[in-house]
Steps between C-alpha positions, in 0.01 A plus 500: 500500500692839413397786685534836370705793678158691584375206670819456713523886539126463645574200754788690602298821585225304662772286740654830601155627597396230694843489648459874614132386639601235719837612621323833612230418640767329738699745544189789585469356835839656577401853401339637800904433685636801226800458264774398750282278750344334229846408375543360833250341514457325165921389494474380857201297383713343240688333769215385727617072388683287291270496203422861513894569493502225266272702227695876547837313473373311137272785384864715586719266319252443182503889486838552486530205220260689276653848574787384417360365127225789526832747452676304276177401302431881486815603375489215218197665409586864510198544782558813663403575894544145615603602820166661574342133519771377731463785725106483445519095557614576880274716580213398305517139452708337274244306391298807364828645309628164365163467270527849388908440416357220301250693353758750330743231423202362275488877353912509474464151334222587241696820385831251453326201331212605328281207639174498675610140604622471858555146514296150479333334840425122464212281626647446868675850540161679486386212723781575723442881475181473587516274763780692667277868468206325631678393833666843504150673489337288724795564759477855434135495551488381822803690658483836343137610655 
């Protein structure tokens, strides 16, 4: 199954979305403590057990990796202001800013190759994809309210 760069360009928008939604409405429970309490707060919440230490360290580690290729990705590309969606990704989420990265890599793409074609998906890998969002959502569901 190919799937065009629109289409991709679209999922991408709508995971970054629904990443901002449910990381949010997290973090809004932190807002009546103001800027520097809430920082308190939410980091010394990060460290409250092992699996919650667990997730900071490999949601720290996996950002780094793609910073790392989000830079050098960027420069391959000639993508200008990449360091606005590092600096956004810390204090946003960097699972809002990686989406949109993606988004205008599809843009930096199409303007290099001259294809509406991002790629092919097989039988299973939309299976998989699906499978995967669907236990992503219903996880996000019923911790982000």
């Amino acid at each position: 199954m190919s799937i065009s760069r629109k289409t991709l360009c679209f999922a991408y928008g709508l995971i970054a979305l629904l990443a901002f939604v449910t990381t949010w409405a997290n973090v809004l429970s932190y807002a009546s403590l103001g800027v520097a309490g809430s920082n308190v707060a939410f980091w010394r919440d990060t460290l409250v057990n092992p699996a919650s230490r667990f997730l900071a360290l490999d949601v720290f580690f996996l950002g780094l990796a793609v910073f790392v290729w989000m830079v050098l990705e960027a420069r391959r590309l000639g993508m200008r202001h990449v360091w606005l969606y590092l600096v956004f990704g810390m204090l946003v989420a960097i699972s809002v800013t990686v989406p949109i990265f993606l988004i205008n890599r599809e843009r930096a793409l199409a303007a290099r190759e001259h294809s509406s074609s991002a790629g092919t998906l097989g039988t299973l890998d939309v299976i998989g994809l699906v499978l995967v969002t669907a236990a992503i959502m219903v996880y996000a569901v019923a911790f982000s309210t």
